[in-house]
PyMOL Python script that loads the backbone (N, CA, C, O; Angstrom):
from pymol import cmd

cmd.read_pdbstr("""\
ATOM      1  N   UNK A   1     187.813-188.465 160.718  1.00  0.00           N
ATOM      2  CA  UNK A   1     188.742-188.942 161.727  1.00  0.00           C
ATOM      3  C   UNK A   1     190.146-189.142 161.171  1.00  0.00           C
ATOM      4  O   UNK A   1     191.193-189.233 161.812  1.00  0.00           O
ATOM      5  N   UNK A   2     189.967-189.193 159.861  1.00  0.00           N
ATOM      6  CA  UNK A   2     191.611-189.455 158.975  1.00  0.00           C
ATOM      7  C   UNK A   2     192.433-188.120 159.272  1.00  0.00           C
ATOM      8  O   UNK A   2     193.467-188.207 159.934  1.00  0.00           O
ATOM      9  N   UNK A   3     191.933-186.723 158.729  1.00  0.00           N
ATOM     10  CA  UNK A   3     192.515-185.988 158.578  1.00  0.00           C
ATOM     11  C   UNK A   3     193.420-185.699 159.254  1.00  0.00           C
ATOM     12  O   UNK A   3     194.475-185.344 158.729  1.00  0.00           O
ATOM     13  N   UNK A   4     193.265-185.770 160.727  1.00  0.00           N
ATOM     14  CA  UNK A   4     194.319-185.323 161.880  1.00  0.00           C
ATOM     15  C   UNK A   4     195.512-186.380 161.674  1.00  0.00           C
ATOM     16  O   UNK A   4     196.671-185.984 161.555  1.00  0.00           O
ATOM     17  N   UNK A   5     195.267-187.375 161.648  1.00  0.00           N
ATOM     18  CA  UNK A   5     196.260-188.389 161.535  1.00  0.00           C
ATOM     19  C   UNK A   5     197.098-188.192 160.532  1.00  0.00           C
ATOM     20  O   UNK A   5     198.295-188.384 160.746  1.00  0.00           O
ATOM     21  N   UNK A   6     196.525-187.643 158.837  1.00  0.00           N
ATOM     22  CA  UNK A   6     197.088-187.225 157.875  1.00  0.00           C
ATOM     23  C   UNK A   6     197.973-186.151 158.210  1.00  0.00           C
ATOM     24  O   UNK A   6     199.137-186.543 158.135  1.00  0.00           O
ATOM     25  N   UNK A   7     197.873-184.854 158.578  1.00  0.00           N
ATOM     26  CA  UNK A   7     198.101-183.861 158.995  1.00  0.00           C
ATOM     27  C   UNK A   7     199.671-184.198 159.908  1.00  0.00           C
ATOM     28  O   UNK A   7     200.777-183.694 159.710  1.00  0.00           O
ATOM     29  N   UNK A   8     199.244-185.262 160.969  1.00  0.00           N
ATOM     30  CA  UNK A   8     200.346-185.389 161.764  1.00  0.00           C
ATOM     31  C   UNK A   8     201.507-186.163 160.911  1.00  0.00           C
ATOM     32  O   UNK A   8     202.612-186.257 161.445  1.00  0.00           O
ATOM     33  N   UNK A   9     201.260-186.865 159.273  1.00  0.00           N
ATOM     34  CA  UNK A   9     202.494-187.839 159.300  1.00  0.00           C
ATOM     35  C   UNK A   9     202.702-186.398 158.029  1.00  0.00           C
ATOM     36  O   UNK A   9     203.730-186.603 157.384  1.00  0.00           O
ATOM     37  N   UNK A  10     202.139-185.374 157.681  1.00  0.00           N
ATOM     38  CA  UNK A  10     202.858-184.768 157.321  1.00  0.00           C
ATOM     39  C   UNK A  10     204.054-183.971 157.594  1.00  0.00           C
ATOM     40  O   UNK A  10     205.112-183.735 157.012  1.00  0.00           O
ATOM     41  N   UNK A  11     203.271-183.517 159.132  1.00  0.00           N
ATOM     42  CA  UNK A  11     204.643-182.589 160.195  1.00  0.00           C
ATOM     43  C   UNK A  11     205.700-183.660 160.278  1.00  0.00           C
ATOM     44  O   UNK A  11     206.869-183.409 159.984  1.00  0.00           O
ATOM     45  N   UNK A  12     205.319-184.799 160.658  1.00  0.00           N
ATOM     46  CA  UNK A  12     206.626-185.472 161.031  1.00  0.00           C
ATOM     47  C   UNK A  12     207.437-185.945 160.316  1.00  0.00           C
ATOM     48  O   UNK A  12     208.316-186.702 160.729  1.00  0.00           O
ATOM     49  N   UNK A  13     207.228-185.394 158.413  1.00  0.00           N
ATOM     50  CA  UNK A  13     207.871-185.309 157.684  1.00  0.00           C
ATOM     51  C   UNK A  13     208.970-184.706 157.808  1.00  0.00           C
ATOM     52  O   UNK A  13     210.147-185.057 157.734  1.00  0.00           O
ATOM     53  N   UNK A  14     208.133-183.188 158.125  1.00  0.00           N
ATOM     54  CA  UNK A  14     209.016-181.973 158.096  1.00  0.00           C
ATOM     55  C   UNK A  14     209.998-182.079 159.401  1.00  0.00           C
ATOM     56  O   UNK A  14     210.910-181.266 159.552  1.00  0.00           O
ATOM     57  N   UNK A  15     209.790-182.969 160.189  1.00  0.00           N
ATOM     58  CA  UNK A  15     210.611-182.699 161.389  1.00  0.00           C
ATOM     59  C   UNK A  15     211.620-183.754 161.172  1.00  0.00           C
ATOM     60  O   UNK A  15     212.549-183.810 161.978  1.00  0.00           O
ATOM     61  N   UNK A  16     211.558-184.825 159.938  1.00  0.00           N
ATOM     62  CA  UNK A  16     212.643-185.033 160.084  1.00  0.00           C
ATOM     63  C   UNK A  16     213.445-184.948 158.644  1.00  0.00           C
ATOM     64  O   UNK A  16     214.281-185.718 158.173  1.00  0.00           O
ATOM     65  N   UNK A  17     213.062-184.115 158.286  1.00  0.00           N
ATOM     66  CA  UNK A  17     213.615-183.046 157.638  1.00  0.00           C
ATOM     67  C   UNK A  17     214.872-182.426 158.698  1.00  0.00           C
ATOM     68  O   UNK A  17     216.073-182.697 158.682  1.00  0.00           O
ATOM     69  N   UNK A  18     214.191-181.596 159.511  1.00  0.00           N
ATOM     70  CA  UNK A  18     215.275-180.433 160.307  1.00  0.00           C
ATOM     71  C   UNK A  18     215.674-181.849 161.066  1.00  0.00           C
ATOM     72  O   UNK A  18     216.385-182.412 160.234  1.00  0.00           O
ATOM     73  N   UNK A  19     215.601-182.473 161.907  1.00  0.00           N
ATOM     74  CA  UNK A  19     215.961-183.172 162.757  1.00  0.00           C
ATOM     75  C   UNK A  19     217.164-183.850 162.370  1.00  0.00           C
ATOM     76  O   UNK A  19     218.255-183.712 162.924  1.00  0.00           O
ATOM     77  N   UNK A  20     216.889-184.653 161.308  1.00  0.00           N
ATOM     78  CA  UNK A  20     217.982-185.880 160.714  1.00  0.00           C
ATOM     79  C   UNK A  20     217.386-186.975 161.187  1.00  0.00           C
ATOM     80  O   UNK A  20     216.797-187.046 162.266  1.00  0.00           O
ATOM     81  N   UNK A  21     217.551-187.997 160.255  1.00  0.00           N
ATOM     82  CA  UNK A  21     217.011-189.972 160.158  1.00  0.00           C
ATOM     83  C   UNK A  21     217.382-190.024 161.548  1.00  0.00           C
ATOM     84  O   UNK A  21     216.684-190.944 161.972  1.00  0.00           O
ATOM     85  N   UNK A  22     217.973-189.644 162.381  1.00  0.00           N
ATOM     86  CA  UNK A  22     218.281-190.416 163.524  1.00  0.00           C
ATOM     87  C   UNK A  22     217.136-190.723 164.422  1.00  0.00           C
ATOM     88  O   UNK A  22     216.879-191.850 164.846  1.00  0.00           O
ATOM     89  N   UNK A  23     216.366-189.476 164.721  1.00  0.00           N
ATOM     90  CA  UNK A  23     215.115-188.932 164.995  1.00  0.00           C
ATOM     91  C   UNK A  23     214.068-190.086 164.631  1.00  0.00           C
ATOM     92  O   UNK A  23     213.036-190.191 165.294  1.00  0.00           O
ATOM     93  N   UNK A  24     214.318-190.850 163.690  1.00  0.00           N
ATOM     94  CA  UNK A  24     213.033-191.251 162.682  1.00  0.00           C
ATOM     95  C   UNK A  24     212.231-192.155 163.476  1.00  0.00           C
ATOM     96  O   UNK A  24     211.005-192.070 163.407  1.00  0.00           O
ATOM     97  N   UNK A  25     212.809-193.049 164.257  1.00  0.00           N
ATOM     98  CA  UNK A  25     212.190-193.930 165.081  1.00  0.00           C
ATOM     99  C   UNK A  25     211.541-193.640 166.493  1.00  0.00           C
ATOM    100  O   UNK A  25     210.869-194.589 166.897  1.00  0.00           O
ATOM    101  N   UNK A  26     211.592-192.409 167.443  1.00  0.00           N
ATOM    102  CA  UNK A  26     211.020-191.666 168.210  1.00  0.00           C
ATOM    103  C   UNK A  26     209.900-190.677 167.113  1.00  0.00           C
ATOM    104  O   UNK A  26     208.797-190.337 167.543  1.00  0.00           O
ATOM    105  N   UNK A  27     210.112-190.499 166.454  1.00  0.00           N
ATOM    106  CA  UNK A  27     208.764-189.782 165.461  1.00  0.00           C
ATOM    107  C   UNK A  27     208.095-190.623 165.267  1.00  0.00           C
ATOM    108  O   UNK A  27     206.901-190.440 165.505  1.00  0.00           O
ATOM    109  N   UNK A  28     208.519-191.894 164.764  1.00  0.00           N
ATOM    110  CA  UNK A  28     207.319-193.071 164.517  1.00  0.00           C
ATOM    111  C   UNK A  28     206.866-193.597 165.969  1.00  0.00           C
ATOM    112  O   UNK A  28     205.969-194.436 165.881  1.00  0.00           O
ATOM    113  N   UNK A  29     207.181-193.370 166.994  1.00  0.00           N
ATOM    114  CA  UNK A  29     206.431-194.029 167.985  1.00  0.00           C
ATOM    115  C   UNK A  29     205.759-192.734 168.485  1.00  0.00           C
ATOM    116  O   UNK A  29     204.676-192.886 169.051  1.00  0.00           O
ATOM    117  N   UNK A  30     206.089-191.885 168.399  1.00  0.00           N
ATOM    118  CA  UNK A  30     205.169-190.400 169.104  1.00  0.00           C
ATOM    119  C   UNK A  30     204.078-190.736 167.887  1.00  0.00           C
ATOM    120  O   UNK A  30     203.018-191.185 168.322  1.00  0.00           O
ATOM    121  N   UNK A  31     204.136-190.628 166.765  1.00  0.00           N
ATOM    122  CA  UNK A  31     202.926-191.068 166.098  1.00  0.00           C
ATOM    123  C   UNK A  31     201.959-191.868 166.041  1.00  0.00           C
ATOM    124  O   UNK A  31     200.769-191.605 165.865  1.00  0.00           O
ATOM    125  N   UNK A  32     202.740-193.421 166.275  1.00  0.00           N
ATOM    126  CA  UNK A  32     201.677-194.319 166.119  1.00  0.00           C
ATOM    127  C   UNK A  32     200.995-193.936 167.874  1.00  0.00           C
ATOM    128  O   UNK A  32     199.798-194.017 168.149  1.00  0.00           O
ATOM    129  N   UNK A  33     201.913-193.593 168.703  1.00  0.00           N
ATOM    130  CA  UNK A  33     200.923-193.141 170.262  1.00  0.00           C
ATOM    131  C   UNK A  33     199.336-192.455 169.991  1.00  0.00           C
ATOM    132  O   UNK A  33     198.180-192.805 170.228  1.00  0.00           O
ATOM    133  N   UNK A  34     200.099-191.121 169.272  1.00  0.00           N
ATOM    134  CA  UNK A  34     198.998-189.798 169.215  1.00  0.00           C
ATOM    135  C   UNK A  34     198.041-190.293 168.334  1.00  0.00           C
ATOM    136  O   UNK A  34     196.906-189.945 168.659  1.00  0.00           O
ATOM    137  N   UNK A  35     198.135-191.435 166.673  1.00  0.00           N
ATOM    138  CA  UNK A  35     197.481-191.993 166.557  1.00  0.00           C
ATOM    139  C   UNK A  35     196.258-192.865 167.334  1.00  0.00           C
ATOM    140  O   UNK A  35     195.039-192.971 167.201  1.00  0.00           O
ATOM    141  N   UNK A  36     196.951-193.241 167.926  1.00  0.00           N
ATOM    142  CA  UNK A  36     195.767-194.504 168.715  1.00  0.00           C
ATOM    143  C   UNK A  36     195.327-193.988 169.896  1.00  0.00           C
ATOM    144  O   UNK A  36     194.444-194.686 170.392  1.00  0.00           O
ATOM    145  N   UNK A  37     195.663-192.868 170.630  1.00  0.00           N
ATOM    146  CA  UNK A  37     195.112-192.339 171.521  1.00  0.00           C
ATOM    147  C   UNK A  37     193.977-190.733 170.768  1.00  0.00           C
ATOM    148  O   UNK A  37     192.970-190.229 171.265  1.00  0.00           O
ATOM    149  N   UNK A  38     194.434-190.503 169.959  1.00  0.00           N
ATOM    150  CA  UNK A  38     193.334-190.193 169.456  1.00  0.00           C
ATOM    151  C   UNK A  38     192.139-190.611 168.591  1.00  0.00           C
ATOM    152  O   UNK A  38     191.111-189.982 168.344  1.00  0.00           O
ATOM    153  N   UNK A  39     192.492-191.712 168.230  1.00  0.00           N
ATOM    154  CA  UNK A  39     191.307-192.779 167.452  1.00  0.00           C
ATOM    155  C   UNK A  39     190.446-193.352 169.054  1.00  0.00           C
ATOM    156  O   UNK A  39     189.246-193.606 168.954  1.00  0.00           O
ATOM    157  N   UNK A  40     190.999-193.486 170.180  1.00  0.00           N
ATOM    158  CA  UNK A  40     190.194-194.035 171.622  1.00  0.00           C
ATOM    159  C   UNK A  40     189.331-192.474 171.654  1.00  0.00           C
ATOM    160  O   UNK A  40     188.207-192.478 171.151  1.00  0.00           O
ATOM    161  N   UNK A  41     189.804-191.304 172.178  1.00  0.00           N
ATOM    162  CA  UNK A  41     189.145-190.393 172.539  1.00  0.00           C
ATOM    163  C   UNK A  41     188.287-190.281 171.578  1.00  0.00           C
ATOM    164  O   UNK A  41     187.112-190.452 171.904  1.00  0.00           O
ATOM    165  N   UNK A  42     188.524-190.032 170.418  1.00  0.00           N
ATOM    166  CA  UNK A  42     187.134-190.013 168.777  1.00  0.00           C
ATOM    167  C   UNK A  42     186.463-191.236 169.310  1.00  0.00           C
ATOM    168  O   UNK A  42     185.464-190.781 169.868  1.00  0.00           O
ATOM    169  N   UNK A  43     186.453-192.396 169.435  1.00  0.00           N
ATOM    170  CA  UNK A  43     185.413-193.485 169.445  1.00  0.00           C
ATOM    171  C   UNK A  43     184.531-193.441 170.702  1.00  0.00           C
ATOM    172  O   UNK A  43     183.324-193.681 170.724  1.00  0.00           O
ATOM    173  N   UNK A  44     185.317-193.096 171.764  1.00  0.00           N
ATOM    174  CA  UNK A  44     184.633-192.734 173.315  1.00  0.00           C
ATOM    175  C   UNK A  44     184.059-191.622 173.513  1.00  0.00           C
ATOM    176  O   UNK A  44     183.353-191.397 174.496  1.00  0.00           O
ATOM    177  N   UNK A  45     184.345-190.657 172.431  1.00  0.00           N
ATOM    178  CA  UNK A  45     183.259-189.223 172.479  1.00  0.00           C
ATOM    179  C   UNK A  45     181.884-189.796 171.564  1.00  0.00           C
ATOM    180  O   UNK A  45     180.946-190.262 172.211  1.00  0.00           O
ATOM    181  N   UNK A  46     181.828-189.766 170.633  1.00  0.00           N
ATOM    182  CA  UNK A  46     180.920-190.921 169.517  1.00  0.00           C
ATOM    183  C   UNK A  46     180.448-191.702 170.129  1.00  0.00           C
ATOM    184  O   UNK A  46     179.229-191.530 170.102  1.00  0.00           O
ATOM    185  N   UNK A  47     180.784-192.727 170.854  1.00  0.00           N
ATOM    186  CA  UNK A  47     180.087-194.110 171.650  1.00  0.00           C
ATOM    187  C   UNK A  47     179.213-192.772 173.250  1.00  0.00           C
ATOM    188  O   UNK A  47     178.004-192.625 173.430  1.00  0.00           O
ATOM    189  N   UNK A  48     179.737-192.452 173.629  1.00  0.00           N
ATOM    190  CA  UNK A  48     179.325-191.276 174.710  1.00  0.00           C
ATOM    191  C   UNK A  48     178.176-190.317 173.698  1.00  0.00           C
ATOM    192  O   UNK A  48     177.076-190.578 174.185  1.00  0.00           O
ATOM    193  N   UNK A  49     178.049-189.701 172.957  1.00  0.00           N
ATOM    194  CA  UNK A  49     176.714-189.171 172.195  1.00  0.00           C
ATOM    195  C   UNK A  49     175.403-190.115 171.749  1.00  0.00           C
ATOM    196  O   UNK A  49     174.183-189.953 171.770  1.00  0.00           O
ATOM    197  N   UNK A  50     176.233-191.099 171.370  1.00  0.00           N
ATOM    198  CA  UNK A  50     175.057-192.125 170.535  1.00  0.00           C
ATOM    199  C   UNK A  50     174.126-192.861 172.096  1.00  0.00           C
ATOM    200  O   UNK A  50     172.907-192.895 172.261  1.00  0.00           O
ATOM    201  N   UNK A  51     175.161-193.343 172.990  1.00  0.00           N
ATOM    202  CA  UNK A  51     174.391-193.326 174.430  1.00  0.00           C
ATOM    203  C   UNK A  51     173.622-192.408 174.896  1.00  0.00           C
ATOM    204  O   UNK A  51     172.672-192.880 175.521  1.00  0.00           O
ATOM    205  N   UNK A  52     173.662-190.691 174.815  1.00  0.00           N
ATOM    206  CA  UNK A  52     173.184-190.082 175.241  1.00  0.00           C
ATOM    207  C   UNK A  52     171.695-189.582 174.838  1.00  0.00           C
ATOM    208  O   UNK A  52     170.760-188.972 175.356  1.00  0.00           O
ATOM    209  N   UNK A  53     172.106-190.343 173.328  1.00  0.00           N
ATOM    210  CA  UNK A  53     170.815-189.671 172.650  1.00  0.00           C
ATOM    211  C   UNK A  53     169.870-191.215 172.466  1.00  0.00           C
ATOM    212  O   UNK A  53     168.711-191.183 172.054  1.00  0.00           O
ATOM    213  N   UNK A  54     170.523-192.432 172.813  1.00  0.00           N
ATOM    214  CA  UNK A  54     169.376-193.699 173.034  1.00  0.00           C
ATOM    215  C   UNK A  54     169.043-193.514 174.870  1.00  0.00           C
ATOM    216  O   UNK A  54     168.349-194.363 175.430  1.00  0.00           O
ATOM    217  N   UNK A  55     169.414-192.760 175.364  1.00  0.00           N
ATOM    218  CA  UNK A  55     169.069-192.413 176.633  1.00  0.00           C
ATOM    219  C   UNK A  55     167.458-191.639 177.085  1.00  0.00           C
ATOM    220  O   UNK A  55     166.488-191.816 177.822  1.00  0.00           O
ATOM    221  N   UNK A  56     168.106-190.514 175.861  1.00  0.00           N
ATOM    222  CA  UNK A  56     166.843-189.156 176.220  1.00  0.00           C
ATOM    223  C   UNK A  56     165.916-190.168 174.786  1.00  0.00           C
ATOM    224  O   UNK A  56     164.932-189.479 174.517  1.00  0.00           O
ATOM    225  N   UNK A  57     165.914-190.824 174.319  1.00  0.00           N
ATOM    226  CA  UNK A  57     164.830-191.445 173.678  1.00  0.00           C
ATOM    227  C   UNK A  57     163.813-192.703 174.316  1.00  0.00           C
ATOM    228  O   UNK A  57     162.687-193.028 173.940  1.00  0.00           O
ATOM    229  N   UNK A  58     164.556-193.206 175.289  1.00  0.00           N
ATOM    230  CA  UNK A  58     164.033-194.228 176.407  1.00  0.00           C
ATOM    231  C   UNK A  58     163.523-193.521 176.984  1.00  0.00           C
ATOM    232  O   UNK A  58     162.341-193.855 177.063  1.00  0.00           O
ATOM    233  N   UNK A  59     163.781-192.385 177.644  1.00  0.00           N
ATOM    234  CA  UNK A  59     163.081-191.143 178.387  1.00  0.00           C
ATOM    235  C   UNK A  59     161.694-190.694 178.243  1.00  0.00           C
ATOM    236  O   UNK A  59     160.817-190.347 179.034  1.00  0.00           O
ATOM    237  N   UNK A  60     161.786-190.817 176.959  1.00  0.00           N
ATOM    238  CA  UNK A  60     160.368-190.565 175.761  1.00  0.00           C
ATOM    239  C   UNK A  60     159.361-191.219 176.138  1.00  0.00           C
ATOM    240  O   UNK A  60     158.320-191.184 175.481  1.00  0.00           O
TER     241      UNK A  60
END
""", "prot")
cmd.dss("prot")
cmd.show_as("cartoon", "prot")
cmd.util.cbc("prot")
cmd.orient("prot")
């Protein structure tokens, strides 16, 4: 679940690189966003499997 997050504070290295410091504080909030909205969707897909499979085992 790290990697993507890793991945993203690398680009937004590079973007403010081309961009300029001005940029720096709209990069840090598009990040910490895409961060935490992708740590919800990872935990709600995961919490959604582990239900599915104590489901079809009650089934049993």
């Amino acid at each position: 679940m790290v990697s993507p997050v890793i991945l993203l504070v690398f680009v937004s290295e590079t973007l403010v690189a081309i961009l300029g410091p001005s940029y720096l504080t709209i990069l840090a909030l598009g990040l910490a966003a895409i961060s935490i909205i992708f740590t919800g969707l990872s935990i709600n897909f995961l919490l959604n499997k582990a239900g599915d499979a104590v489901t079809r085992r009650e089934d049993l």
